[in-house]
C-alpha positions as CSV (number, residue, x, y, z in Angstrom):
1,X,10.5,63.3,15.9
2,X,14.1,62.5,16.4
3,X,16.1,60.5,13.1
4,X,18.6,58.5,13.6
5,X,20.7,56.3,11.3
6,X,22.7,53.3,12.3
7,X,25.6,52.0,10.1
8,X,25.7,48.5,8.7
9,X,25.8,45.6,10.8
10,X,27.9,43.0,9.5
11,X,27.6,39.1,10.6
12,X,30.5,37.1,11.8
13,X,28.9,34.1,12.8
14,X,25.8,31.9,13.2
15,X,24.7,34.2,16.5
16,X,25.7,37.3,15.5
17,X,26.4,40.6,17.7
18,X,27.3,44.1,16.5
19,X,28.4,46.8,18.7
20,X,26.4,50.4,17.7
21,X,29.1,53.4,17.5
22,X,30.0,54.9,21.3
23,X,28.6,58.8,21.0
24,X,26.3,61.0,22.8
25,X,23.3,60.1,20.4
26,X,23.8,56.3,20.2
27,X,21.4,54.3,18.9
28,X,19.7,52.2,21.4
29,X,22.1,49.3,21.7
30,X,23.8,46.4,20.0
31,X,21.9,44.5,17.3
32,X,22.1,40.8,17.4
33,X,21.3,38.6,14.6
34,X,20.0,35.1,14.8
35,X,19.8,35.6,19.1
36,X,18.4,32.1,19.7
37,X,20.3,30.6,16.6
38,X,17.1,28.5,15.5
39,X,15.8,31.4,13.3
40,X,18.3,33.1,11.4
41,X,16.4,35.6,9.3
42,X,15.7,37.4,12.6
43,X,17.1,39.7,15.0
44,X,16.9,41.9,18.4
45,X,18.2,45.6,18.8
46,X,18.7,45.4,22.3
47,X,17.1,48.1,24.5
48,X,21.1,49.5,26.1
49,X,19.3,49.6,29.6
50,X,16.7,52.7,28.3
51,X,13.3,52.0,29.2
52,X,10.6,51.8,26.2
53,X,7.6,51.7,25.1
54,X,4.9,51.4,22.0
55,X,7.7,50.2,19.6
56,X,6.6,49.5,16.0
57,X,9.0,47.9,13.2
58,X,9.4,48.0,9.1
59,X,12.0,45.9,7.3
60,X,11.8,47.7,4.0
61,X,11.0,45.4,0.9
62,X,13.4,45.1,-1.9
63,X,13.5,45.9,-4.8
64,X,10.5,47.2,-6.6
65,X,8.2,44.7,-6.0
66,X,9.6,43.7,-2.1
67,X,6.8,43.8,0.4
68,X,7.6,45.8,2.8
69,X,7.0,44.2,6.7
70,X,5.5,46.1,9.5
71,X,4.3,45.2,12.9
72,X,3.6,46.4,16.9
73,X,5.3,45.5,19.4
74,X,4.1,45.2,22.6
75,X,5.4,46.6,25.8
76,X,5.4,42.4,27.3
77,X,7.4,41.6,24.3
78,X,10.3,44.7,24.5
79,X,10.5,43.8,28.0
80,X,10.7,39.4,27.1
81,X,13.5,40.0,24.5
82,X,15.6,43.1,26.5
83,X,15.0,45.1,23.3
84,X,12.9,45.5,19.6
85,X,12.2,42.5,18.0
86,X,13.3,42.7,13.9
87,X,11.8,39.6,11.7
88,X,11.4,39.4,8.0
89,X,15.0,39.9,7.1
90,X,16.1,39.0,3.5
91,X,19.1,36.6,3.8
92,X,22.3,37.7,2.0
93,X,20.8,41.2,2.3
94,X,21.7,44.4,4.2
95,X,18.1,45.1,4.9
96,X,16.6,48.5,5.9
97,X,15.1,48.7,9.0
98,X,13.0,51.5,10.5
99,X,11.9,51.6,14.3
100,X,10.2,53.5,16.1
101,X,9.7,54.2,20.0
102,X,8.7,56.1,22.8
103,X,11.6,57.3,25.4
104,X,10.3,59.5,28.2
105,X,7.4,60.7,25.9
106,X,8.8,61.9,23.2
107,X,8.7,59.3,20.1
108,X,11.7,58.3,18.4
109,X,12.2,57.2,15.2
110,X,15.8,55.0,13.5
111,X,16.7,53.5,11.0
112,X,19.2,50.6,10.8
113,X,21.3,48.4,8.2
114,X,21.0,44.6,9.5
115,X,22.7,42.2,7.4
116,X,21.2,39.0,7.8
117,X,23.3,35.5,6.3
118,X,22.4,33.6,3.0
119,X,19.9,30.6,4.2
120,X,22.0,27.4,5.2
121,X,20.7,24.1,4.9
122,X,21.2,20.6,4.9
123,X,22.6,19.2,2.1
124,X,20.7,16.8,0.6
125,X,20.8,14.3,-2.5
126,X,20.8,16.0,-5.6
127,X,19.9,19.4,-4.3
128,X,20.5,22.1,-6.4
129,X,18.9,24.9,-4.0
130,X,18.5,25.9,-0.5
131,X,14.6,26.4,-0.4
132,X,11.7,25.3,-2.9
133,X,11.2,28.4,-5.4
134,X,7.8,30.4,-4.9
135,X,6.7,32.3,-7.5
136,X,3.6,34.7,-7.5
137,X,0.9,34.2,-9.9
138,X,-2.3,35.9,-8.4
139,X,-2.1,38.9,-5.6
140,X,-5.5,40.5,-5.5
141,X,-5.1,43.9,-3.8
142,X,-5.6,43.5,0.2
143,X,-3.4,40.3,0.4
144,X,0.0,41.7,-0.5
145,X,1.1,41.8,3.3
146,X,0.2,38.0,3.7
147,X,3.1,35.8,5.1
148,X,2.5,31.8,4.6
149,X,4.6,29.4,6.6
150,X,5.7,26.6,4.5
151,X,6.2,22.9,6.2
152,X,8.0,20.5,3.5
153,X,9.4,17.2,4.0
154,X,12.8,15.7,3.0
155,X,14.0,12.2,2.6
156,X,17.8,10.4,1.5
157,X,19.7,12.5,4.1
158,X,23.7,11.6,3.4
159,X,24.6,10.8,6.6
160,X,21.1,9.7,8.3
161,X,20.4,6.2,8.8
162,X,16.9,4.6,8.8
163,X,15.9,3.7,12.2
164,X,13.0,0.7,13.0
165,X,12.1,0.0,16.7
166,X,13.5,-3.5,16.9
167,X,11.1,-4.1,19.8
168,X,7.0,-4.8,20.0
169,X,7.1,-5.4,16.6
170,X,8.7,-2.3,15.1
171,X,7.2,0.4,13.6
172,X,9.2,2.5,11.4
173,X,10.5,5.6,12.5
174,X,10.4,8.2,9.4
175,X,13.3,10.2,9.5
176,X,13.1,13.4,7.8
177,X,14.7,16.8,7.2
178,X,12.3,19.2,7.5
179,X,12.3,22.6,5.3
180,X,10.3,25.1,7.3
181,X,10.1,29.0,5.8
182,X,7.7,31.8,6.1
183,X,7.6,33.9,2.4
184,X,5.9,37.0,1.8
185,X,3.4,37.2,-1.2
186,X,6.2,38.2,-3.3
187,X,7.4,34.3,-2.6
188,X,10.7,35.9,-1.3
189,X,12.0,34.2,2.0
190,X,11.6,36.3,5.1
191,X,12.0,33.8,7.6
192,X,13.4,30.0,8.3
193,X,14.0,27.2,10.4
194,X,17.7,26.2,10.9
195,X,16.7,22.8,11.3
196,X,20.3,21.8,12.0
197,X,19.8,23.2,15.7
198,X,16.7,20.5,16.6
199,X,17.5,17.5,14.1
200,X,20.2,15.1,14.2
201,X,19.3,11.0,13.1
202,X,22.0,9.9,15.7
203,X,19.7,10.7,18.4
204,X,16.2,9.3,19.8
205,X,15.0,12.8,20.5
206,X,16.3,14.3,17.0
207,X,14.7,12.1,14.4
208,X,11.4,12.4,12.8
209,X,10.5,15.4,10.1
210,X,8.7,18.2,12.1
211,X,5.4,18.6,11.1
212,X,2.1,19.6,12.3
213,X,3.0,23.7,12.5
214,X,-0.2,25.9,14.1
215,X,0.0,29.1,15.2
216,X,-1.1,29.4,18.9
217,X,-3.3,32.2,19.9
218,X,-0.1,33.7,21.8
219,X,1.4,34.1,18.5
220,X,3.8,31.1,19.0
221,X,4.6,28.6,17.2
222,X,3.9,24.4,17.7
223,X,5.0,21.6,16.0
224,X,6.3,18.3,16.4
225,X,9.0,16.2,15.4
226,X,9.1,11.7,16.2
227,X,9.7,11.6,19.7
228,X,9.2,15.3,20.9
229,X,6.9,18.4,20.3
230,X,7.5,21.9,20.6
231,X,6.9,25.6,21.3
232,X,8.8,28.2,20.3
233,X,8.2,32.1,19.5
234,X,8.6,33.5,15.8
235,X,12.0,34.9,16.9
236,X,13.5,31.0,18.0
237,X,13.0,31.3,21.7
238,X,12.0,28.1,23.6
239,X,8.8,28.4,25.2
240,X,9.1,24.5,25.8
241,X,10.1,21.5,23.9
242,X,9.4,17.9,25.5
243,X,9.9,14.1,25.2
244,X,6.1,12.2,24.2
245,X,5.2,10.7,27.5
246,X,6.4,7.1,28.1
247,X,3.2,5.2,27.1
248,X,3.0,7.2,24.0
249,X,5.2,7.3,20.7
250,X,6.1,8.5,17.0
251,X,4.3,11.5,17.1
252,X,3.6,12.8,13.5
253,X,1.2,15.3,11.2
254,X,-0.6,17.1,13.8
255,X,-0.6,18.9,17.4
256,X,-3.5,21.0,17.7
257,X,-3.8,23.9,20.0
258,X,-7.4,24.0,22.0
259,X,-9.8,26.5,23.1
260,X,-9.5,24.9,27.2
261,X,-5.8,25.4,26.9
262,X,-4.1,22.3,26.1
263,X,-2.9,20.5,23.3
264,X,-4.3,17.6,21.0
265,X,-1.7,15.2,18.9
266,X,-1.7,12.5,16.8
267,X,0.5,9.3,18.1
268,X,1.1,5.9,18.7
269,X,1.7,3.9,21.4
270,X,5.0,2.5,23.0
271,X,3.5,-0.7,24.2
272,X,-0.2,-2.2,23.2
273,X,-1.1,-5.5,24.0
274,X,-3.6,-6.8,21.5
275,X,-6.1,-9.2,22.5
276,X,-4.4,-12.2,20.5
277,X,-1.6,-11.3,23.4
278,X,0.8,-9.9,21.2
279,X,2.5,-6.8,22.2
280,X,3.8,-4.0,19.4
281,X,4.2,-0.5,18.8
282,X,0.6,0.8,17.7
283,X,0.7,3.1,14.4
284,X,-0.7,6.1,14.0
285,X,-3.7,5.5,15.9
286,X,-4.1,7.6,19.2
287,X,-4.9,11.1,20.3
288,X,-3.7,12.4,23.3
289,X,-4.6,15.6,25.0
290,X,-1.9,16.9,27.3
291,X,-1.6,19.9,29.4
292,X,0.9,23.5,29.5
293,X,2.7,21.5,31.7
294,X,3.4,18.4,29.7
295,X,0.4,15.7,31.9
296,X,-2.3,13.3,29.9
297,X,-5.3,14.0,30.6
298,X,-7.0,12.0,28.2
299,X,-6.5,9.8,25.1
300,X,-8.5,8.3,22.5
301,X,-7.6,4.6,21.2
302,X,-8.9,4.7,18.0
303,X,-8.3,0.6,17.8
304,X,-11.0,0.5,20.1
305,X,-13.2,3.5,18.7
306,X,-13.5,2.5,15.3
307,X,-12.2,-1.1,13.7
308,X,-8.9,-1.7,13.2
309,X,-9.8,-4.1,10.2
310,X,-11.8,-2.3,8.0
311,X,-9.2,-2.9,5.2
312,X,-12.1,-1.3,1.7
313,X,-9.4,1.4,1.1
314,X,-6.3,-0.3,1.7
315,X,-6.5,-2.3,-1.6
316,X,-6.4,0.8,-3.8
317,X,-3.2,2.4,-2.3
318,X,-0.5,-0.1,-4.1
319,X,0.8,-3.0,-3.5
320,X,2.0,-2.5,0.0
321,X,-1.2,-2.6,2.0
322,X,-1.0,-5.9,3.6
323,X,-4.9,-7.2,4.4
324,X,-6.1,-10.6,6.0
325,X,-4.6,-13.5,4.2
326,X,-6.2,-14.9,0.8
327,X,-9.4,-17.1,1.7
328,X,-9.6,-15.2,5.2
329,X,-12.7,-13.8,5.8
330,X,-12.7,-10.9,8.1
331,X,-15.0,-11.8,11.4
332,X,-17.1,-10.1,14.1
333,X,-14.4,-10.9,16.5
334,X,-11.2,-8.6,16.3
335,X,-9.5,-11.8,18.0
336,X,-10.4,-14.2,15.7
337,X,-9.0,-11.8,12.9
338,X,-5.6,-11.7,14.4
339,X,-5.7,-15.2,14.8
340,X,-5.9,-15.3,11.4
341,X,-3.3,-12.9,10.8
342,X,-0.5,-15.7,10.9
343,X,2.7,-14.0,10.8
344,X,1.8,-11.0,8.6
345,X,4.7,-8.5,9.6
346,X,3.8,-5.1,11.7
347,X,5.4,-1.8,11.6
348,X,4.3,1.2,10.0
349,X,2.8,-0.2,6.9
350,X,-0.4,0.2,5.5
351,X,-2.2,-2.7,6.7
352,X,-5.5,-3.9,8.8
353,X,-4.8,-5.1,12.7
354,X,-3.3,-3.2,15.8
355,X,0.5,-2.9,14.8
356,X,0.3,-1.7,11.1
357,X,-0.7,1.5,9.4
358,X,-4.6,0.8,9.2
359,X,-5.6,4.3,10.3
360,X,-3.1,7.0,9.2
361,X,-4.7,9.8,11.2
362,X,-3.5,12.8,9.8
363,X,-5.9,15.9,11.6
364,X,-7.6,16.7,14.4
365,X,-9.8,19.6,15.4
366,X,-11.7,20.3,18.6
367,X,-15.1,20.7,18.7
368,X,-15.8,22.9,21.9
369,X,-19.4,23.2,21.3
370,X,-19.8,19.1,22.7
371,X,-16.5,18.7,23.8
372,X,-15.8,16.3,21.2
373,X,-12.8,15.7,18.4
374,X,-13.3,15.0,15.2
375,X,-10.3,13.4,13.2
376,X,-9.3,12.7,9.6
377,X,-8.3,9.4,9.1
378,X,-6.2,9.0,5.8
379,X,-7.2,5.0,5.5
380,X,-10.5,5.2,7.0
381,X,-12.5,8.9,6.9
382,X,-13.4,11.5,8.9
383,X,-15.1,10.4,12.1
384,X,-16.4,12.7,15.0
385,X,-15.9,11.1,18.4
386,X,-16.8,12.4,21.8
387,X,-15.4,12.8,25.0
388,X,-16.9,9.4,26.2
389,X,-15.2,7.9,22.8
390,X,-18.5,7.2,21.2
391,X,-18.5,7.7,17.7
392,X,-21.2,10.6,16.7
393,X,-20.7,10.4,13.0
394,X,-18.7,8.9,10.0
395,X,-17.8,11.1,7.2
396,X,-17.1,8.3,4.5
397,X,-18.0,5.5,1.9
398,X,-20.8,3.3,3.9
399,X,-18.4,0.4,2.7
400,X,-16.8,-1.9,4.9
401,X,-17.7,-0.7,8.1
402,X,-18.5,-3.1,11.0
403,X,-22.6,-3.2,11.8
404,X,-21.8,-1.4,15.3
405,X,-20.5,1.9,13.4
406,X,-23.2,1.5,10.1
407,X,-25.7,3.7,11.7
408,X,-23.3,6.4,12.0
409,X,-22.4,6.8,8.6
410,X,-24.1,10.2,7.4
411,X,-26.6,10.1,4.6
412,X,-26.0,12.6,2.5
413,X,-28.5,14.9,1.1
414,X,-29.1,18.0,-1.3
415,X,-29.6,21.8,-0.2
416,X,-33.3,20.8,0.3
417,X,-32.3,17.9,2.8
418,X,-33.3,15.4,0.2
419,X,-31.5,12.1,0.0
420,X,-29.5,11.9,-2.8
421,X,-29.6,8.8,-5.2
422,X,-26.3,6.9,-6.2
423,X,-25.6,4.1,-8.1
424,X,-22.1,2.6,-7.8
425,X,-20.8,5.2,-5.6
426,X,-21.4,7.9,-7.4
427,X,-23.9,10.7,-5.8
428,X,-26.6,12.9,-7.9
429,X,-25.4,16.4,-7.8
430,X,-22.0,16.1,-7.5
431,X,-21.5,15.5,-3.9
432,X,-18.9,13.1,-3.2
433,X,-16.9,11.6,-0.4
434,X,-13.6,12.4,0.7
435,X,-10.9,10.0,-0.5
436,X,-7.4,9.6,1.4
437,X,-8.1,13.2,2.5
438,X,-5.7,15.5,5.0
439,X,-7.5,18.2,7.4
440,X,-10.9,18.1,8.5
441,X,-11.5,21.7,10.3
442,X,-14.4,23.6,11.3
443,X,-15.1,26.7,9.8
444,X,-17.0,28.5,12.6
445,X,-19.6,28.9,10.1
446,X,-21.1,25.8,10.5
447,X,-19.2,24.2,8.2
448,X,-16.4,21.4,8.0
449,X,-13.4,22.1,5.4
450,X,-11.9,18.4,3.9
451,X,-8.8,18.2,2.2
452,X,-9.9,15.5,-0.5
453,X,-6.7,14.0,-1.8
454,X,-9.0,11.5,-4.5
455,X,-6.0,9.0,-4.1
456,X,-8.4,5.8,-3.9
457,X,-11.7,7.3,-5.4
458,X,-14.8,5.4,-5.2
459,X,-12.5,2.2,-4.8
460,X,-10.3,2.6,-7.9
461,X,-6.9,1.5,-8.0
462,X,-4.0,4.0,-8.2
463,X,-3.5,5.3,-11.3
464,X,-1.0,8.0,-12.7
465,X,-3.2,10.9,-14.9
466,X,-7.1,11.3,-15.0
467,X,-7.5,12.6,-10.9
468,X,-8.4,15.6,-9.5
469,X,-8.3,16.6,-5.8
470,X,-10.9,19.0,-3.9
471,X,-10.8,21.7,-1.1
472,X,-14.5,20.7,-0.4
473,X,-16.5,22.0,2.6
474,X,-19.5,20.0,4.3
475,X,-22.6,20.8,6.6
476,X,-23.4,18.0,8.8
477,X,-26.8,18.0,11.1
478,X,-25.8,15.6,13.5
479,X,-29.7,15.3,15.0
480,X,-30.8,14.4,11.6
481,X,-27.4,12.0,10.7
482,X,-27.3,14.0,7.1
483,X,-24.3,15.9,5.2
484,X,-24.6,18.3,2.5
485,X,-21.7,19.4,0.3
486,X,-21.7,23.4,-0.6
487,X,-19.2,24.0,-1.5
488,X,-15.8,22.3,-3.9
489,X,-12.7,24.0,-5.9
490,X,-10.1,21.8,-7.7
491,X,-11.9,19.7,-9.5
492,X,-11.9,21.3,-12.4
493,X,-8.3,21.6,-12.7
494,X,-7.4,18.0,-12.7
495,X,-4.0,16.3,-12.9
496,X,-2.1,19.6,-12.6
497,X,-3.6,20.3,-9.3
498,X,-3.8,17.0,-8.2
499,X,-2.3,16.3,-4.8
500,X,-2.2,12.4,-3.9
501,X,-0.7,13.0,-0.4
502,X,-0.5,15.8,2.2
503,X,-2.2,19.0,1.7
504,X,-4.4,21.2,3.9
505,X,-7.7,23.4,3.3
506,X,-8.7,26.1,6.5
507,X,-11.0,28.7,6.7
508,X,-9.5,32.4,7.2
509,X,-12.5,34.8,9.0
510,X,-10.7,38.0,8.7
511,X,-10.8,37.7,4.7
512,X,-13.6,35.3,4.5
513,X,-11.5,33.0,1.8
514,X,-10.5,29.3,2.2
515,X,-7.1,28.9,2.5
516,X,-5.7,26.0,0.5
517,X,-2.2,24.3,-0.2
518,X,-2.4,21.3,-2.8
519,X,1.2,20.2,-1.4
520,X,1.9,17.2,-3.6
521,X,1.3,17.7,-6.9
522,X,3.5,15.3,-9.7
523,X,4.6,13.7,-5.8
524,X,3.6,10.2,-7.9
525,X,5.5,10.9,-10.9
526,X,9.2,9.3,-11.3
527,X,11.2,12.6,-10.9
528,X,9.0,13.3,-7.7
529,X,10.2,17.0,-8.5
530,X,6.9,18.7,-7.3
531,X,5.3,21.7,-8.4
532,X,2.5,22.5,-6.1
533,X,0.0,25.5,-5.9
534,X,-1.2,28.1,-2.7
535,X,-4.6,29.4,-2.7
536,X,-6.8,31.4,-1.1
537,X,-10.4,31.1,-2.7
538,X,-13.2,33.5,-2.1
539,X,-15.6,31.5,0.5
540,X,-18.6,30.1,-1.6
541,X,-17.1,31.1,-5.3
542,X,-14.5,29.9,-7.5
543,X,-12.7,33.4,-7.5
544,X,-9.1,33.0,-6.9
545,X,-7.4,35.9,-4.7
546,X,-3.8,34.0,-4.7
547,X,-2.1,31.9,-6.1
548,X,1.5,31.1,-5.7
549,X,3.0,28.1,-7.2
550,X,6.0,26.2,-5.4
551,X,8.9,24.2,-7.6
552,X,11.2,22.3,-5.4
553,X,14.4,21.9,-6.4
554,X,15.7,18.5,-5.4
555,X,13.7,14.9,-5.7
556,X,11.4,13.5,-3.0
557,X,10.8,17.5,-1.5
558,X,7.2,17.2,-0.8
559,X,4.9,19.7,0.9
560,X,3.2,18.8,3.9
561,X,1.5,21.7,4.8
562,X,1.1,25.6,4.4
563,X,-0.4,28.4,6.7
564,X,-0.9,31.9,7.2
565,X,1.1,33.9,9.5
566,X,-0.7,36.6,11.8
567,X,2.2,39.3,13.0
568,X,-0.3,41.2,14.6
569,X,-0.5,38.6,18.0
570,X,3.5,37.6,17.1
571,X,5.0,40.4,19.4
C-alpha cells in the first residue's frame, strides 16, 4: 500500500478550489470545497483524469470524543462527481481526511488536510448563534456512527416581507428561513444547508421554509419549499428542483417518496370553486402524486373525502379558529353551511369551510399493500383513504364526524380484541387517541407509528403546564374496523417533553428502535426559546438508546422534523 500526504487546503471563497503540488507522486488532483455551493461542509478531490475504482473515505473525528466518518463509494458515484466524494467536514476546521483507491490494481491509500469554512447563516432577530446547540445525553454502544438530519424553522427575517395571495381569497404564504444540518452523535455539525443559495422572500419561487426532508432510496435528498420541491444529492448537486404545477399551490410539511416511483405531497390548490360559487385558494388540503418527470397522475381533494366542516377540534386551539357563526348550526348540506358563513375571512387560518385551515394535513405515507394513502390530519385525525378516495378508516375521537364517515371510525379494543369501555373520552387501559398529532407511518411490522402532539386532548382547551405528548404505535384490523394501542413512550415525562406542534416518530428496521424527535418543546412559552429532545427507543420497551437534547439559540427557532442519515446508499 502506497501513503501519501497532501498539504493543507485553504479556502478562498464560497466554492473553493485548491491546486495539489505539481511532482511525479501527486496526489490525485485538486480538491474543491463546497463544489455545488449549497452544501458547504462538503467537498470533491477530483480524480486528475486517472481512472478509479472501490474508493472508501474517513474524515477523522476531533478531538477525543469526535466521531470519526466513513463510507464506500461507488464506482457510479467517482465517475457522477469526476472524483472522491468527502462529506462530514467540521466547519472552521482543517479536517483529516484519509482515502483510499484502486489505480491499475494496486490499492492506494492518502491522506489529506481540507479546510472547510465556519457555518454561515442568515442573520436573524436576536440570534446569538449559527445553528441550535446539540448536546449528547445518551449513546448506547452501536449508535455512535448515527448522523440525524435536522429540519428547523425560522420566522422575523430582517429584510423578508410577509406575503398573502391577494387573489381567491388569499391564503397566507409562510415565509421561513429554514435551518437544515446533519450532526453526528457527538451533536457536532458535519453537514448544512446554505439556505441562502435556494431562499430569497423577493421571489415567488424563493419563499416558503423547506420542510418535509426524506431520504430517497437513491440516497438523495427531497424536500420542499412554498411554491417548489426539490432533489438534490448529499453533496448539493441538483438532481431536479421544480415549480408545483399550475392547478396546485403552497406546498408545505411533507413530500413522500413511494415504492411505484413517484412522489406524494401535501398542497393546496390555486383555484377551487366551492359550491356556494366562491372561488379561493384551498389550504392545506390536497395530495398530489406526481411523476420523475414532474406530471399529476393523481390527486386526492380531501374537501370532498372527508368534511370540510367538522370544526370539534378547532375550538380548543386558541382563539383564532374561526367556526360557523354563533346560533349557526352546522347542516347536512356543505352549501347551506357556506351560506351561512356570511363573510367570515379565508386564508390560512384555522377554520371550518374550503378556503381556511380546517385540515392542516401534515403526513402522508403510502400503503402499497391496497394502493391506498393514509394521512395525518393536524385538525381532524389520521384517516386511510384509497385509490378510489373512499375512506377505509378514521383514526380519531368519534366526535363531530358527519353520519357518512361514522361507520369508519375504528373501535378500539384491548390485546384480546375486546372493546374497551370509556366514559367521557377516556379509554380503559390507557389507550387514547391521537391529538393534533404529526406523522402517521407504517412500521412494516404491522403497525402504524403517531406522533401525538396532546395539543387539544379529549376536547380541552389550550393550556400552558400539565401535558404530555406520545410516540404511540397502533394495530389496526381493517376487516374487523378495530385499533389496538401497543405500544406509547413520553407520557411519563410530561411538560418537559411536551411538544404542542411539529415533531415526528418512524420506525428504524436495521436497529429495531423507534426513532423519535419531540421538536417543540417550551414552543408555547413566551421566550419560545426551545429545548427539545432526540430519541431512539428500543421497539416495544421504554429503554432509551439516545438521547440528544437541542437548545436553540434565538426566539421563534422551532423544530420541525429530525431523521436519520444512511451513508451507506449516499455514494
Amino acid at each position: 500500500m502506497n501513503a501519501k500526504t497532501q498539504t493543507p487546503v485553504l479556502p478562498e471563497g464560497a466554492c473553493l478550489t485548491a491546486k495539489v503540488p505539481d511532482h511525479d507522486e501527486a496526489l490525485l488532483g485538486d480538491v474543491v470545497v463546497n463544489p455545488y455551493r449549497l452544501a458547504p461542509l462538503t467537498a470533491i478531490i477530483r480524480d486528475g483524469g486517472r481512472v478509479i475504482s472501490a474508493a472508501h473515505v474517513r474524515v477523522r473525528g476531533r478531538g477525543e470524543r469526535g466521531v470519526d466518518i466513513a463510507y464506500e463509494v461507488s464506482d457510479r458515484s467517482l465517475w457522477t462527481y469526476g472524483g472522491i466524494p468527502v462529506f462530514g467536514l467540521y466547519p472552521d476546521h482543517v479536517n483529516q481526511v484519509e482515502v483510499s483507491y484502486k489505480l491499475d490494481g494496486e490499492r492506494i491509500r492518502e491522506d489529506y488536510q481540507i479546510y472547510a469554512p465556519a457555518v454561515r447563516l442568515p442573520v436573524v432577530a436576536k440570534q446569538t448563534a449559527a445553528l441550535p446547540e446539540v448536546e449528547p445525553v445518551k449513546v448506547a454502544p452501536g449508535f455512535e456512527k448515527r448522523l440525524y438530519l435536522f429540519n428547523h424553522l425560522l420566522g422575523d427575517i430582517p429584510g423578508g416581507r410577509a406575503l398573502k395571495w391577494n387573489a381567491l381569497g388569499g391564503a397566507a404564504e409562510w415565509d421561513q428561513v429554514g435551518n437544515n444540518w446533519i450532526a453526528d452523535s457527538n451533536g457536532d455539525v458535519r453537514w448544512y444547508l446554505d439556505i441562502e443559495q435556494i431562499h430569497d422572500s423577493n421571489r415567488r419561487d424563493g419563499l416558503g421554509g423547506t420542510m418535509g426532508f426524506q431520504q430517497t432510496r437513491d440516497g438523495k435528498l427531497i424536500w420542499g419549499q412554498g411554491q417548489t420541491y426539490s432533489k438534490y444529492d448529499l453533496l448539493g448537486r441538483q438532481v431536479w428542483q421544480r415549480n408545483l404545477p399550475d392547478k396546485f399551490a403552497d406546498f408545505s410539511h411533507e413530500i413522500r417518496e413511494t415504492p411505484n416511483g413517484t412522489y406524494l405531497l401535501r398542497v393546496g390548490t390555486s383555484d377551487y370553486r366551492r359550491p356556494d360559487g366562491k372561488r379561493v385558494r384551498s389550504v392545506r388540503d390536497h395530495i398530489i402524486e406526481v411523476n420523475e418527470a414532474g406530471d399529476v397522475l393523481d390527486f386526492w381533494d380531501l374537501n370532498q373525502i372527508l368534511d370540510p366542516y367538522r370544526g370539534a377540534l378547532l375550538g380548543t386551539l386558541g382563539k383564532a379558529a374561526i367556526q360557523l357563526p354563533d346560533g349557526v348550526h352546522k347542516q347536512d348540506s356543505n352549501l347551506a353551511n357556506e351560506l351561512a358563513e356570511g363573510d367570515l375571512p379565508f386564508g390560512d387560518i384555522p377554520g371550518v369551510g374550503t378556503g381556511r385551515n380546517w385540515a392542516h394535513v401534515n403526513a402522508i405515507d403510502y400503503d402499497a399493500d391496497d394502493d391506498s394513502i393514509i394521512i395525518s390530519a393536524r385538525h381532524q385525525g389520521v384517516v386511510k383513504i384509497a385509490r378510489d378516495k373512499s375512506v377505509k378508516w378514521i383514526l380519531a375521537s368519534p366526535q363531530g364526524w358527519p353520519e357518512r364517515l361514522q361507520g369508519k371510525v375504528l373501535t378500539p379494543v384491548n390485546s384480546q380484541g375486546q372493546v374497551l369501555a370509556q366514559k367521557d373520552g377516556i379509554y380503559a387501559e390507557g389507550f387514547d387517541w391521537s391529538w393534533t398529532q404529526h406523522t402517521a407511518w407504517l412500521t412494516g411490522q404491522g403497525t402504524l407509528t403517531v406522533f401525538d402532539n396532546g395539543w387539544g386532548r379529549n376536547f380541552a382547551p389550550t393550556r400552558l403546564s400539565g401535558n404530555y405528548s406520545r410516540a404511540v404505535e397502533y394495530r389496526i384490523d381493517e376487516a374487523k374496523g378495530t385499533v389496538e394501542q401497543v405500544w406509547e413512550y413520553g407520557k411519563e415525562r410530561g411538560d418537559e417533553w411536551y411538544s404542542p406542534v411539529t415533531s415526528v416518530v418512524a420506525y428504524r428496521p436495521e436497529t429495531d428502535t423507534q426513532f423519535i424527535y419531540s421538536a417543540s418543546v417550551d414552543f408555547l412559552t413566551k421566550e419560545k426559546l426551545t429545548t427539545t429532545t432526540l430519541n431512539e427507543v428500543r421497539r416495544g420497551t421504554q429503554e432509551v438508546l439516545v438521547e440528544l437534547k437541542v437548545r436553540s439559540r434565538q426566539p421563534g427557532s422551532v423544530g420541525y422534523r429530525a431523521l436519520v442519515i444512511d451513508l451507506a446508499k449516499a455514494f
